[in-house]
PDB file of N, CA, C and O in Angstrom, chain B, residues numbered from 101:
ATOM      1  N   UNK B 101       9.651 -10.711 -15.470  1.00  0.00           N
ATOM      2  CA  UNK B 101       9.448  -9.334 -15.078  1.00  0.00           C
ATOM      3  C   UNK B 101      10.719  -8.557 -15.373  1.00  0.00           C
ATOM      4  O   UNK B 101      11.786  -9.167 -15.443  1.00  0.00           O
ATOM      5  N   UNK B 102      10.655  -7.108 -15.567  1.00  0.00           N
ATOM      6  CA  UNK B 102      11.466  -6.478 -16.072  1.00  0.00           C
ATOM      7  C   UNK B 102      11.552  -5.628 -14.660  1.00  0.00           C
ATOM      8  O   UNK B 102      10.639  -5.125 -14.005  1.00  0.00           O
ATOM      9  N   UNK B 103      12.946  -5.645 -14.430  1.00  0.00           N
ATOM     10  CA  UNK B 103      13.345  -4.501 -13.057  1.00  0.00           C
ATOM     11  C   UNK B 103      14.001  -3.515 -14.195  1.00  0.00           C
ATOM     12  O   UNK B 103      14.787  -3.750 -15.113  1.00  0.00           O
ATOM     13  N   UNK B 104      13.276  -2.175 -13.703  1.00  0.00           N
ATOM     14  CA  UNK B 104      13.669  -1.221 -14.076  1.00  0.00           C
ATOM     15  C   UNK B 104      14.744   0.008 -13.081  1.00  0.00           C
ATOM     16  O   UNK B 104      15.294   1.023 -13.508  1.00  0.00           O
ATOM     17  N   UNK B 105      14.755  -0.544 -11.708  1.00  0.00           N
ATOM     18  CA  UNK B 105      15.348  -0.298 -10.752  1.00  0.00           C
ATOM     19  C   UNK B 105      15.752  -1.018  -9.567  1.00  0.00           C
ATOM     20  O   UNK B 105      14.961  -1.610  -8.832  1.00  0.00           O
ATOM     21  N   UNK B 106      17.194  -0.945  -9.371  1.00  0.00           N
ATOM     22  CA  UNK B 106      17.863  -1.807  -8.628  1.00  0.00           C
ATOM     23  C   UNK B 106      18.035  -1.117  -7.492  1.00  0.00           C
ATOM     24  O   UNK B 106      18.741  -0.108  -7.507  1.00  0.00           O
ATOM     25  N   UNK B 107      17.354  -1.597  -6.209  1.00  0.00           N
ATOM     26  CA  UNK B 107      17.435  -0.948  -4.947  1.00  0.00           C
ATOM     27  C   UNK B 107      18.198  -1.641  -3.903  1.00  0.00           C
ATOM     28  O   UNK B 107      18.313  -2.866  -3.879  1.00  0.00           O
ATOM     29  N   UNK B 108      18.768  -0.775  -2.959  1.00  0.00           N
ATOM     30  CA  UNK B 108      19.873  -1.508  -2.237  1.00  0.00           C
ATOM     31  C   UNK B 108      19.397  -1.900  -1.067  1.00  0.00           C
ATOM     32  O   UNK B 108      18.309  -1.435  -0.726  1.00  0.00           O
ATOM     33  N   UNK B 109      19.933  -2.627  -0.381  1.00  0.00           N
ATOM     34  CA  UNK B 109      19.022  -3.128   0.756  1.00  0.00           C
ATOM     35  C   UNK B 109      18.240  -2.199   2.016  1.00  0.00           C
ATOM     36  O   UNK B 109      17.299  -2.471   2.762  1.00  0.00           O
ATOM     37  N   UNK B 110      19.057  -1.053   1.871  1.00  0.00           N
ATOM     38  CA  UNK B 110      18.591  -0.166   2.836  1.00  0.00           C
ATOM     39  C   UNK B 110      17.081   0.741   2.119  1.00  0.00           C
ATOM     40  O   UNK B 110      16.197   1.068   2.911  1.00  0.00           O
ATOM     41  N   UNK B 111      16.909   1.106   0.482  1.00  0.00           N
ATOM     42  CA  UNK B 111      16.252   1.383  -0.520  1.00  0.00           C
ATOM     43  C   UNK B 111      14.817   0.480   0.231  1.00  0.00           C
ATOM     44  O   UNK B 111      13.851   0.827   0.912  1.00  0.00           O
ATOM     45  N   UNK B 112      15.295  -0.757  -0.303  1.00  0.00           N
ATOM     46  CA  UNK B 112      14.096  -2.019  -0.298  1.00  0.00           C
ATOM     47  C   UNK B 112      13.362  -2.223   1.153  1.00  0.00           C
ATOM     48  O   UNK B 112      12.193  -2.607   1.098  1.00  0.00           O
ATOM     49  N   UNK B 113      13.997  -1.978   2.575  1.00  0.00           N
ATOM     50  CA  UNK B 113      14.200  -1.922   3.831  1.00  0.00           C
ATOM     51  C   UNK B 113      12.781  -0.845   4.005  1.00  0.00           C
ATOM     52  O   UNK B 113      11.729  -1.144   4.570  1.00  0.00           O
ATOM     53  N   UNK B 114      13.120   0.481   3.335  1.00  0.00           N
ATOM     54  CA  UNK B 114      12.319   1.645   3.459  1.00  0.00           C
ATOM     55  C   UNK B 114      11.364   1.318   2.515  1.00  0.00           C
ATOM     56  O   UNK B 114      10.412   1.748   3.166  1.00  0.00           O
ATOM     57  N   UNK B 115      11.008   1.025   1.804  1.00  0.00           N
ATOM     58  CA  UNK B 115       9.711   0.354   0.658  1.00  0.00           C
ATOM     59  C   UNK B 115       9.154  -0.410   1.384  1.00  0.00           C
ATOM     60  O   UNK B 115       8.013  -0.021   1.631  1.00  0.00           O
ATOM     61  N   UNK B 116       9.559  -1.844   2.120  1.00  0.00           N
ATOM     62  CA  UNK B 116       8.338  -2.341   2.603  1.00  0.00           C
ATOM     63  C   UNK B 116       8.297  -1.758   4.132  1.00  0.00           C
ATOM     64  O   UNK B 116       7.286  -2.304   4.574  1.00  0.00           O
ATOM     65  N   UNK B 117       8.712  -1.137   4.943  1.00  0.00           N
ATOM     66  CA  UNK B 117       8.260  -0.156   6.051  1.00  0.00           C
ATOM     67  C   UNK B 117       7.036   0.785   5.534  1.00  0.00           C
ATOM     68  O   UNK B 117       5.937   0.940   6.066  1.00  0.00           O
ATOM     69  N   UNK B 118       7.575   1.399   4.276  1.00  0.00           N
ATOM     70  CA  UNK B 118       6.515   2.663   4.021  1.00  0.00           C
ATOM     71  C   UNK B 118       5.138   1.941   3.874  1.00  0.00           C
ATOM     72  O   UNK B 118       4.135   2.272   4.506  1.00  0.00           O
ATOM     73  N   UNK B 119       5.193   1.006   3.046  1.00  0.00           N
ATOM     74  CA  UNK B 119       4.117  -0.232   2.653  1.00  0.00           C
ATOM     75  C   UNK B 119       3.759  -0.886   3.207  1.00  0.00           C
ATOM     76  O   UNK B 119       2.908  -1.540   2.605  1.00  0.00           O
ATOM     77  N   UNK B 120       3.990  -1.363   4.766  1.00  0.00           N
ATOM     78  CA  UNK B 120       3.332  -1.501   5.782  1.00  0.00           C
ATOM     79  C   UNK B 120       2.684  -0.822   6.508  1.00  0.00           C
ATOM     80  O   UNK B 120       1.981  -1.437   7.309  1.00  0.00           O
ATOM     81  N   UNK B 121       2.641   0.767   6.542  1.00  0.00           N
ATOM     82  CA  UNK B 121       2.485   2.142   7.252  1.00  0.00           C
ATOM     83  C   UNK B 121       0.965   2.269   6.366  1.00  0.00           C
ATOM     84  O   UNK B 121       0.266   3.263   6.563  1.00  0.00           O
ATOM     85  N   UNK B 122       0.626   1.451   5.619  1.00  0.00           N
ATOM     86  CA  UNK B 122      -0.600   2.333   4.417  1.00  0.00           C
ATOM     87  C   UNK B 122      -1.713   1.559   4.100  1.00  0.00           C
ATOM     88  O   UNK B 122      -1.453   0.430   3.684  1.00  0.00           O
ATOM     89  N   UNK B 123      -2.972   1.897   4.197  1.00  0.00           N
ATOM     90  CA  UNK B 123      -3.964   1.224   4.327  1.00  0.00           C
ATOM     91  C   UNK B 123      -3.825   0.211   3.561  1.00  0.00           C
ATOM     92  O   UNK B 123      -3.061   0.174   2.597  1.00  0.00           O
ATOM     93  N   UNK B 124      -4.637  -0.788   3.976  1.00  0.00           N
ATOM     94  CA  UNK B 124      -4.341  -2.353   3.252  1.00  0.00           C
ATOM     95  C   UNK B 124      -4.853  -2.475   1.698  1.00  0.00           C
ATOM     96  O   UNK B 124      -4.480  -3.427   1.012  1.00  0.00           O
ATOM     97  N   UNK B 125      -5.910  -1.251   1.068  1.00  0.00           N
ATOM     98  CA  UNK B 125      -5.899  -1.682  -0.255  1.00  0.00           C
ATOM     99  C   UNK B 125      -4.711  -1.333  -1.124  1.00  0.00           C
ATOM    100  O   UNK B 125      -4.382  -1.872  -2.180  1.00  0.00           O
ATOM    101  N   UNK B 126      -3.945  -0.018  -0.286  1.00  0.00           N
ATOM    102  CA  UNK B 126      -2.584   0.418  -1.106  1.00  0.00           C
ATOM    103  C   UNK B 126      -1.434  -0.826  -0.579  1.00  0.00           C
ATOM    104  O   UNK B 126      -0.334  -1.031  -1.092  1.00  0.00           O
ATOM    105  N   UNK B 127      -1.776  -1.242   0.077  1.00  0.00           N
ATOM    106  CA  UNK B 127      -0.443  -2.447   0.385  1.00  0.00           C
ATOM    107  C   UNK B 127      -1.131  -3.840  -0.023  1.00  0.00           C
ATOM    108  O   UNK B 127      -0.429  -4.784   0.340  1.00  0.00           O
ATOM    109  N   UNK B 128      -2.008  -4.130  -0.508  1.00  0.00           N
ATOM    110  CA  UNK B 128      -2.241  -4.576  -1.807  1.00  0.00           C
ATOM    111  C   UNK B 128      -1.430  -4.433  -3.103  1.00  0.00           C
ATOM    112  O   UNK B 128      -0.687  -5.099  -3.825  1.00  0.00           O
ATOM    113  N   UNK B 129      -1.876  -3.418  -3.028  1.00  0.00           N
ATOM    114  CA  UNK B 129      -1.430  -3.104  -4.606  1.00  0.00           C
ATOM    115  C   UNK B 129      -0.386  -2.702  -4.927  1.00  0.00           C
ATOM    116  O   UNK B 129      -0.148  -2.564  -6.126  1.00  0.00           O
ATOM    117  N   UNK B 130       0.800  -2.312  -3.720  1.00  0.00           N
ATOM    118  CA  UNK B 130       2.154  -2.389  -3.459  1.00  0.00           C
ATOM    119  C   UNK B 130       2.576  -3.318  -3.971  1.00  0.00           C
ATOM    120  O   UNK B 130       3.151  -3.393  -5.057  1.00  0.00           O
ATOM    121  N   UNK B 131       2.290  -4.247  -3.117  1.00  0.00           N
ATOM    122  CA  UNK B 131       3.068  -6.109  -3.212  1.00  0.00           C
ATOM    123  C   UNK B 131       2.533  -6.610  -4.797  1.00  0.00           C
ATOM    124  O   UNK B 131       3.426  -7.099  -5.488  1.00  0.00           O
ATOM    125  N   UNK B 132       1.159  -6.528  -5.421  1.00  0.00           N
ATOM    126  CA  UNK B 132       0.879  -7.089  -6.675  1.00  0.00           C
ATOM    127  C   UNK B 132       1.497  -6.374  -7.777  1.00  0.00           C
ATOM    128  O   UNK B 132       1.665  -6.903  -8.876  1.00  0.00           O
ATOM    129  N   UNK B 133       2.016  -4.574  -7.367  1.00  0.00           N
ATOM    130  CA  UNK B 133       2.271  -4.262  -8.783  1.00  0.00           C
ATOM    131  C   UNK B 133       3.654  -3.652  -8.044  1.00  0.00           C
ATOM    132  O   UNK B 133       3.418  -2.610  -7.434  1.00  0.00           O
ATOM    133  N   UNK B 134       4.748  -4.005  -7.995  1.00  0.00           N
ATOM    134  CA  UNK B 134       5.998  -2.942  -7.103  1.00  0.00           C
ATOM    135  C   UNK B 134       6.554  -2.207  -8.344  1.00  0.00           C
ATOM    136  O   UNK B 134       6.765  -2.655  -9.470  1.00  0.00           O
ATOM    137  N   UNK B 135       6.791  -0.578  -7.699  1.00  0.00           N
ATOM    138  CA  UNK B 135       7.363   0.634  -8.732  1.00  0.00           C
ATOM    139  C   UNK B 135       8.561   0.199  -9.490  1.00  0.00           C
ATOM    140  O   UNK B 135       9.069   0.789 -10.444  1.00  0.00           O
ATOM    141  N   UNK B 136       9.044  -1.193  -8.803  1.00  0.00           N
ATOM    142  CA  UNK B 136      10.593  -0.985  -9.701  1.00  0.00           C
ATOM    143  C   UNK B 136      10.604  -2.091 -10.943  1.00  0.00           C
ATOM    144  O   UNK B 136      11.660  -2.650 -11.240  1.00  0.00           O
ATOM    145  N   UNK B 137       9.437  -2.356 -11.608  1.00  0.00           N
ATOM    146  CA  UNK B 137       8.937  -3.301 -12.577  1.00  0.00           C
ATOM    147  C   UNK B 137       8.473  -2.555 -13.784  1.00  0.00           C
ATOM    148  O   UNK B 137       7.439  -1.933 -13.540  1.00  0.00           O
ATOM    149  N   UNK B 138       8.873  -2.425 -14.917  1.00  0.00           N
ATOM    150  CA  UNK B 138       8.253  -2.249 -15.917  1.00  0.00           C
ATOM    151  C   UNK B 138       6.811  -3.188 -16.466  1.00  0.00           C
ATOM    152  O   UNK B 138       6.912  -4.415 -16.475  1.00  0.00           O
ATOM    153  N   UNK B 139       5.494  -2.526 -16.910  1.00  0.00           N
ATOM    154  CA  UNK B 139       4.737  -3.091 -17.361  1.00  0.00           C
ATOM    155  C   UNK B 139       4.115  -2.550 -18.615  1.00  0.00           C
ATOM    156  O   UNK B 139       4.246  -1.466 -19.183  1.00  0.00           O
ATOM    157  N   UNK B 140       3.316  -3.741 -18.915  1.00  0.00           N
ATOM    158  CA  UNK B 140       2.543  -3.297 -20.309  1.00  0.00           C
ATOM    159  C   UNK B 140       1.208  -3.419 -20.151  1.00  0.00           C
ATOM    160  O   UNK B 140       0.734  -4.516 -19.854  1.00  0.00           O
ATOM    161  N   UNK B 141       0.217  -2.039 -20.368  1.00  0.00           N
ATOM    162  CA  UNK B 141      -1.235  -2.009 -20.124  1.00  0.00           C
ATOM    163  C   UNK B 141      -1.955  -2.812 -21.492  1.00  0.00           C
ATOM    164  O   UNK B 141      -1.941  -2.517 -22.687  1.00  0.00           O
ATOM    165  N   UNK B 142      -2.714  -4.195 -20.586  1.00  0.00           N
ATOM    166  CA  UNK B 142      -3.338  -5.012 -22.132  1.00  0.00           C
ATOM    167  C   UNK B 142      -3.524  -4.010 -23.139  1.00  0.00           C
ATOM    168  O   UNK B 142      -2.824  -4.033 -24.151  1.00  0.00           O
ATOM    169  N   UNK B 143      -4.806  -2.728 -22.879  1.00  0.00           N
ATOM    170  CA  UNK B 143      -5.815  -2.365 -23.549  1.00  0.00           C
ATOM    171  C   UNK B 143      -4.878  -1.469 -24.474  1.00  0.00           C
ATOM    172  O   UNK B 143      -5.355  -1.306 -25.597  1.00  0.00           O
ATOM    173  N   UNK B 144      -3.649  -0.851 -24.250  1.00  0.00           N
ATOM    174  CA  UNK B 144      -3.367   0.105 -24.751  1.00  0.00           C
ATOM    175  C   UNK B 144      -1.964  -0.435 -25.688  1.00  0.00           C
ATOM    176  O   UNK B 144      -1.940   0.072 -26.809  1.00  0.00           O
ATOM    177  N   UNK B 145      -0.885  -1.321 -25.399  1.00  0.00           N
ATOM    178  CA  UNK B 145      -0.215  -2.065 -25.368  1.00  0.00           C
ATOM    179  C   UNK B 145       1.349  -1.237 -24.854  1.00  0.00           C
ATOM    180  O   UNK B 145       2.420  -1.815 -25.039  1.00  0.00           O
ATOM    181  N   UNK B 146       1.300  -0.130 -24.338  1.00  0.00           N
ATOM    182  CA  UNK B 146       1.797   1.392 -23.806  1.00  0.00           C
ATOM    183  C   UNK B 146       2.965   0.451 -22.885  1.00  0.00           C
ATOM    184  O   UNK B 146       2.429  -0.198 -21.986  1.00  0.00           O
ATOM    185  N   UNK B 147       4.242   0.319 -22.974  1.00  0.00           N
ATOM    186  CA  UNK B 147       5.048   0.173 -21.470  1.00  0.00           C
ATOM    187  C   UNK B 147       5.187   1.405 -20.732  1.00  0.00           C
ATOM    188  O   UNK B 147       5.513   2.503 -21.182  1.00  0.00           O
ATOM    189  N   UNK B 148       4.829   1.012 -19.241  1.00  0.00           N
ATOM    190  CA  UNK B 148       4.663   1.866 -18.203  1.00  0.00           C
ATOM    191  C   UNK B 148       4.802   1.523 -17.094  1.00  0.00           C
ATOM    192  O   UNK B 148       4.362   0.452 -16.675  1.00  0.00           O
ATOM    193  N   UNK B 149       5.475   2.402 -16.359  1.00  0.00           N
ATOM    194  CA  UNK B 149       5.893   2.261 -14.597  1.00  0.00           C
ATOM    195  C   UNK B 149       4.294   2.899 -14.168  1.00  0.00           C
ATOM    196  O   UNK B 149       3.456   3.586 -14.753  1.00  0.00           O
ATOM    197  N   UNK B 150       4.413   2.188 -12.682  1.00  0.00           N
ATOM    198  CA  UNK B 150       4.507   2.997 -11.769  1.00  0.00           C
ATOM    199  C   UNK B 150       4.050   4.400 -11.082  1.00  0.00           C
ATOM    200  O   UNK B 150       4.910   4.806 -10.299  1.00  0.00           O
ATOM    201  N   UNK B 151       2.780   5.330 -11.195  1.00  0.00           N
ATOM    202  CA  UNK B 151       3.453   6.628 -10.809  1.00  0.00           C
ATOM    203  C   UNK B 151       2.753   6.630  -9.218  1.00  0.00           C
ATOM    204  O   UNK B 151       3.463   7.229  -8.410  1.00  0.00           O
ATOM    205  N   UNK B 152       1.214   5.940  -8.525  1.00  0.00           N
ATOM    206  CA  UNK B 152       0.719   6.136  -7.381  1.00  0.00           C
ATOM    207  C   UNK B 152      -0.045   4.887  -7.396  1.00  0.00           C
ATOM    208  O   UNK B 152      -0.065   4.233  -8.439  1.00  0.00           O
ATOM    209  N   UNK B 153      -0.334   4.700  -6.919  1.00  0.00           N
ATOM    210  CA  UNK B 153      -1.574   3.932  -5.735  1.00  0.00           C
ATOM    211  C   UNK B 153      -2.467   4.683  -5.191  1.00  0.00           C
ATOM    212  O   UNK B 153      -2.160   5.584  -4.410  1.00  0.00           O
ATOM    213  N   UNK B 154      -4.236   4.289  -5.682  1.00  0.00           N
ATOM    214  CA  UNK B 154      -4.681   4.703  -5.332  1.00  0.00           C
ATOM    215  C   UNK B 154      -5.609   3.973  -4.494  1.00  0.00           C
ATOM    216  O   UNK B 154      -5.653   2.753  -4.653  1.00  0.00           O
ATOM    217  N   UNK B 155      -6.499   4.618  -3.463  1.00  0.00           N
ATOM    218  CA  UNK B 155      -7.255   4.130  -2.294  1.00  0.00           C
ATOM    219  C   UNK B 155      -9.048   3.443  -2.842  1.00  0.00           C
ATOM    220  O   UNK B 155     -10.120   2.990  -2.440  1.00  0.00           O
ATOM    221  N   UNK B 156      -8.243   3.832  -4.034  1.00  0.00           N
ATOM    222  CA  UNK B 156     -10.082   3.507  -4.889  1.00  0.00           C
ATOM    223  C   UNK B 156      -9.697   2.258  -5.637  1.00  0.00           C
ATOM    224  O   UNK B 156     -10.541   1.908  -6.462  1.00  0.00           O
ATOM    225  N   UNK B 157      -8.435   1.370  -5.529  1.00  0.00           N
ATOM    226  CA  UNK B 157      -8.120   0.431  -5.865  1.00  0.00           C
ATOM    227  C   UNK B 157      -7.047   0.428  -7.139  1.00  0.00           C
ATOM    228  O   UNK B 157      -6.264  -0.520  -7.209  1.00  0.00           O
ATOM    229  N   UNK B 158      -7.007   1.370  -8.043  1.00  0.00           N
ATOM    230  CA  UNK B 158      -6.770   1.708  -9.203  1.00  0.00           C
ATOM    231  C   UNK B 158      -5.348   2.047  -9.367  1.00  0.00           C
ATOM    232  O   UNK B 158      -4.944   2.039  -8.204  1.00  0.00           O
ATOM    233  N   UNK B 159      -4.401   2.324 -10.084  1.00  0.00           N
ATOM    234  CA  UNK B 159      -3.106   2.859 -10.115  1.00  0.00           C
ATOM    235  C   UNK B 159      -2.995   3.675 -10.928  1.00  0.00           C
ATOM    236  O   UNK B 159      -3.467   3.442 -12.040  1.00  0.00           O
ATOM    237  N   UNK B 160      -2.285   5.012 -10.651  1.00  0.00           N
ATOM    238  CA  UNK B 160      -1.727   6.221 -11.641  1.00  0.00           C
ATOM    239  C   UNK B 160      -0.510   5.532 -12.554  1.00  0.00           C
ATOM    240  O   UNK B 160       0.337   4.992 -11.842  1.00  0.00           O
ATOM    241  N   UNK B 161      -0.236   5.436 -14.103  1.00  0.00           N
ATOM    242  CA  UNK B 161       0.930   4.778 -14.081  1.00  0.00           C
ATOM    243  C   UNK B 161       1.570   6.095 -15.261  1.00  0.00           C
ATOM    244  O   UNK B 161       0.811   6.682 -16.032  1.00  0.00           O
ATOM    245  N   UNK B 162       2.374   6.241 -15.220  1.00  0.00           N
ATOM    246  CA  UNK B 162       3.732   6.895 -16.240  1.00  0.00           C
ATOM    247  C   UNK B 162       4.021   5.866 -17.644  1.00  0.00           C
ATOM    248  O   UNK B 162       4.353   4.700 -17.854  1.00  0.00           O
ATOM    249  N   UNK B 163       3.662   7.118 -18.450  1.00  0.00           N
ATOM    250  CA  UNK B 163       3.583   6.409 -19.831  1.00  0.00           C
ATOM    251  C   UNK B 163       4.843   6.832 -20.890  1.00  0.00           C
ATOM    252  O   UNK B 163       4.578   7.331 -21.984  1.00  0.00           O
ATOM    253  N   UNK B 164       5.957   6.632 -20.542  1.00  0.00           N
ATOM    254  CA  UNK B 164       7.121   7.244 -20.415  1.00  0.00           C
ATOM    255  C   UNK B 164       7.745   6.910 -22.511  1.00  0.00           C
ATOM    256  O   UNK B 164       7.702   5.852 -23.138  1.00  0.00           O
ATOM    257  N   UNK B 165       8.267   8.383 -23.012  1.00  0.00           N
ATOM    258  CA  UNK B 165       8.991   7.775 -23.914  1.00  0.00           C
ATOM    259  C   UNK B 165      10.167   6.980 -24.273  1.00  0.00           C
ATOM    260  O   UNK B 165      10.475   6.481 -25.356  1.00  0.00           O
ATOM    261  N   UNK B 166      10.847   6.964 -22.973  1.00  0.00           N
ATOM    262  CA  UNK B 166      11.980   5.839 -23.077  1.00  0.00           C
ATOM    263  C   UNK B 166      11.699   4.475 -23.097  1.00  0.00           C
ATOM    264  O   UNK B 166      12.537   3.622 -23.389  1.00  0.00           O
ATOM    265  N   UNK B 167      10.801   4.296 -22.863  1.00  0.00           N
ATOM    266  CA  UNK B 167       9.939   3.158 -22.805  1.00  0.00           C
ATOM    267  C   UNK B 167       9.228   2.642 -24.048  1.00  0.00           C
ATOM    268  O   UNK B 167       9.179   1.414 -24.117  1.00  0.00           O
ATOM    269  N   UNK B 168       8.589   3.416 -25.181  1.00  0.00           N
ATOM    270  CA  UNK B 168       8.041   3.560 -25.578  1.00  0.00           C
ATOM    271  C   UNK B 168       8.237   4.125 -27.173  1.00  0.00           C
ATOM    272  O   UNK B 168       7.294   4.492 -27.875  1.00  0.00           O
ATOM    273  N   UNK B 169       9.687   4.116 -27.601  1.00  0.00           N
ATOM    274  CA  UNK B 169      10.033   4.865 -28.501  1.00  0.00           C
ATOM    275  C   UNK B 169       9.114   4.433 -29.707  1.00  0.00           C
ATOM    276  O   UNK B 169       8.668   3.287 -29.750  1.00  0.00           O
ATOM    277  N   UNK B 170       8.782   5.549 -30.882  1.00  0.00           N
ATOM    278  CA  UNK B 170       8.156   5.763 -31.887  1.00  0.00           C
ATOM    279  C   UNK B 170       7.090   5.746 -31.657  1.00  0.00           C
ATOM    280  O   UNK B 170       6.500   5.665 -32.734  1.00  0.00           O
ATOM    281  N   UNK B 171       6.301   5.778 -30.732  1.00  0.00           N
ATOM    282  CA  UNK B 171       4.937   5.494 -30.374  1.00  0.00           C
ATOM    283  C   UNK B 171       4.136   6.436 -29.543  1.00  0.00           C
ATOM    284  O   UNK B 171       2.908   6.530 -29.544  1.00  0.00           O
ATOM    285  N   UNK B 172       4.770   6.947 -29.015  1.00  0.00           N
ATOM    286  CA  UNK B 172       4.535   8.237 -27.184  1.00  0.00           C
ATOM    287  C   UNK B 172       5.387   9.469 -27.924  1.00  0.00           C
ATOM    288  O   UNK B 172       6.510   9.341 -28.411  1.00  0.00           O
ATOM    289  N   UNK B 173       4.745  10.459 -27.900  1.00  0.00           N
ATOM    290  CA  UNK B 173       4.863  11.583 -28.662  1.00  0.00           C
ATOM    291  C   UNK B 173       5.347  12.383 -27.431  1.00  0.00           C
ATOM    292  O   UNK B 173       6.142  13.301 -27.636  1.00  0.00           O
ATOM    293  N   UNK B 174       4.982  12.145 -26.304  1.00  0.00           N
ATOM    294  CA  UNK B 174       5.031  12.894 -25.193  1.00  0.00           C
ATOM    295  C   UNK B 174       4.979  11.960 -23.960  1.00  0.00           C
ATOM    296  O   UNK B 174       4.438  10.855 -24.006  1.00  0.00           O
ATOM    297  N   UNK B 175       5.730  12.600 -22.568  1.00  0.00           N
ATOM    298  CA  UNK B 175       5.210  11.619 -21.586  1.00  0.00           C
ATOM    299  C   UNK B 175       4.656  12.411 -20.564  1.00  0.00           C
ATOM    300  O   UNK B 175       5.015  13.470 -20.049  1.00  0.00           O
ATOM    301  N   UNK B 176       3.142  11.222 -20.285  1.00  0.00           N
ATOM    302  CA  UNK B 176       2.616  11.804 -19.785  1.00  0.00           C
ATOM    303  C   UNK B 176       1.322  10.485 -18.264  1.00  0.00           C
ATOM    304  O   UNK B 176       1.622   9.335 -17.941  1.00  0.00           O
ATOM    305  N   UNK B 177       0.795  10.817 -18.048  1.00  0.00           N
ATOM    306  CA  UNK B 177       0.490   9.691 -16.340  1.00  0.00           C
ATOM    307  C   UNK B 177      -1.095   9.754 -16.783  1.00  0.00           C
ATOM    308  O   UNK B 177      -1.803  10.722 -17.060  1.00  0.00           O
ATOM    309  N   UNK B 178      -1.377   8.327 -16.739  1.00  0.00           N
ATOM    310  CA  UNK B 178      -3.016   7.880 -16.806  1.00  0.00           C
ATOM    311  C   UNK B 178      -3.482   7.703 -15.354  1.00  0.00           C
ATOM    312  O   UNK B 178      -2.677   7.282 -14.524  1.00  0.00           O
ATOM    313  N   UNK B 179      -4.522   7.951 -15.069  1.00  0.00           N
ATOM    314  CA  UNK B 179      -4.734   7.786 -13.711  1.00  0.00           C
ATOM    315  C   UNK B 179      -6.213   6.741 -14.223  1.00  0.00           C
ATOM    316  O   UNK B 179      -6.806   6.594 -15.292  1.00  0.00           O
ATOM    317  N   UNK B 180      -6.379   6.168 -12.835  1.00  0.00           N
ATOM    318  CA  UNK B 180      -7.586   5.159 -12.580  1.00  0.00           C
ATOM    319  C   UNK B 180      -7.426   3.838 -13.881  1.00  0.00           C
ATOM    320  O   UNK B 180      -8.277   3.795 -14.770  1.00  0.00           O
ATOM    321  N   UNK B 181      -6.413   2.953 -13.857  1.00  0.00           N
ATOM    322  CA  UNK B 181      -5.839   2.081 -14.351  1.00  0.00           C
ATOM    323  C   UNK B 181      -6.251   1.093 -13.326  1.00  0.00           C
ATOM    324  O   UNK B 181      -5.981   1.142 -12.126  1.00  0.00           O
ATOM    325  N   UNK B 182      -6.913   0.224 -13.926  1.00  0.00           N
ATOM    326  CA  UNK B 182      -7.386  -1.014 -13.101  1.00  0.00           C
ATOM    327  C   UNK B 182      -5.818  -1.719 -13.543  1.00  0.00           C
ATOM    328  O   UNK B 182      -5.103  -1.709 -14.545  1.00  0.00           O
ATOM    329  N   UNK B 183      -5.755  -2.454 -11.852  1.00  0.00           N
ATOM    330  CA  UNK B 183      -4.335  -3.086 -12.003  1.00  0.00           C
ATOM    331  C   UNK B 183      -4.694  -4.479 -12.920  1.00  0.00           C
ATOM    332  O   UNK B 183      -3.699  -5.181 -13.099  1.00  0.00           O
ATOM    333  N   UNK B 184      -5.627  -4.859 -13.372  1.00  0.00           N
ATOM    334  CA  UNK B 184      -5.756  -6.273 -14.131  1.00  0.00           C
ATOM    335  C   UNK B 184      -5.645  -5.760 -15.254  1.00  0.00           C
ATOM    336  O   UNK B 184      -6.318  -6.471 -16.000  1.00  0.00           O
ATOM    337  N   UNK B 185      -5.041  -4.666 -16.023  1.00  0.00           N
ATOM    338  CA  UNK B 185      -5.117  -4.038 -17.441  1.00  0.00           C
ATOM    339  C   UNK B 185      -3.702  -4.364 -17.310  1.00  0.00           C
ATOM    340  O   UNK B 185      -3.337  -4.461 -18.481  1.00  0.00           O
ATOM    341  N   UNK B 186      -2.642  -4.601 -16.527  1.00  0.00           N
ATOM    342  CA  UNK B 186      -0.876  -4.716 -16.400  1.00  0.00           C
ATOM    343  C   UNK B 186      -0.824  -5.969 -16.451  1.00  0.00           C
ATOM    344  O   UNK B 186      -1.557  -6.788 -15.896  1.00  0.00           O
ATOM    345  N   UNK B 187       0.372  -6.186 -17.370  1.00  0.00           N
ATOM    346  CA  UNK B 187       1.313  -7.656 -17.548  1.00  0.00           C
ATOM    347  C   UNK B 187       2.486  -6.971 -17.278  1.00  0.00           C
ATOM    348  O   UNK B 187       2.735  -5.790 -17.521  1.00  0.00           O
ATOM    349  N   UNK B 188       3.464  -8.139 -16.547  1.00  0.00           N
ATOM    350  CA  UNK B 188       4.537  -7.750 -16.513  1.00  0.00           C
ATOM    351  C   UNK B 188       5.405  -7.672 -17.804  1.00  0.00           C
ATOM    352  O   UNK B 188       5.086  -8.530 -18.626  1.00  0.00           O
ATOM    353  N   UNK B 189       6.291  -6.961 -18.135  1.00  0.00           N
ATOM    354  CA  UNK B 189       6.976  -7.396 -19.247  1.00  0.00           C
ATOM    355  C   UNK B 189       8.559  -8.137 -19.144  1.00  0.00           C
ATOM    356  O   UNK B 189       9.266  -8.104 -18.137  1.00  0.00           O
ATOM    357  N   UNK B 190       8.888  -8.763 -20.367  1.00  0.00           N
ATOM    358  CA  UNK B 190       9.605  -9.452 -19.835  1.00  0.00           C
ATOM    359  C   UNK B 190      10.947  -9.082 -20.496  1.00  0.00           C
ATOM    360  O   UNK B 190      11.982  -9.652 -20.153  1.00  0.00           O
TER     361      UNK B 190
END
């Protein structure tokens, strides 16, 4: 897995508090997909964070050009991303 962000203990402290505070399909999908991981969507082959959690099971993710150079013309957020479309990257 690729950490794309290094959080400090007090950071990480407030992540799983907030993520305990939130209905259990978003703290699901907290713990299986966490924001500070870069991934790659199978279908699209796109690296992408991260952008929400949603209550319909699905994730908003950021399809970012730093991520992505020569390929992403623009950056811009897919919403309703089944989380089994993400590999971590490595």
């Amino acid at each position: 897995m690729r950490k794309i962000i290094e959080w400090t203990e007090a950071e990480r402290d407030f992540w799983i508090s907030w993520v305990n505070s939130r209905p259990p399909v978003i703290q699901d999908l907290c713990y299986q997909l966490p924001p500070d991981n870069l991934y790659r969507r199978k279908s699209s082959g796109d690296k992408v964070t991260i952008y929400s959690y949603e209550e319909d099971g699905t994730v908003t993710v950021s399809v970012q050009r730093k991520y992505n150079p020569g390929c992403c013309l623009f950056d811009r957020q897919v919403f309703g991303v089944d989380p089994e479309d993400l590999e971590d990257v490595e």
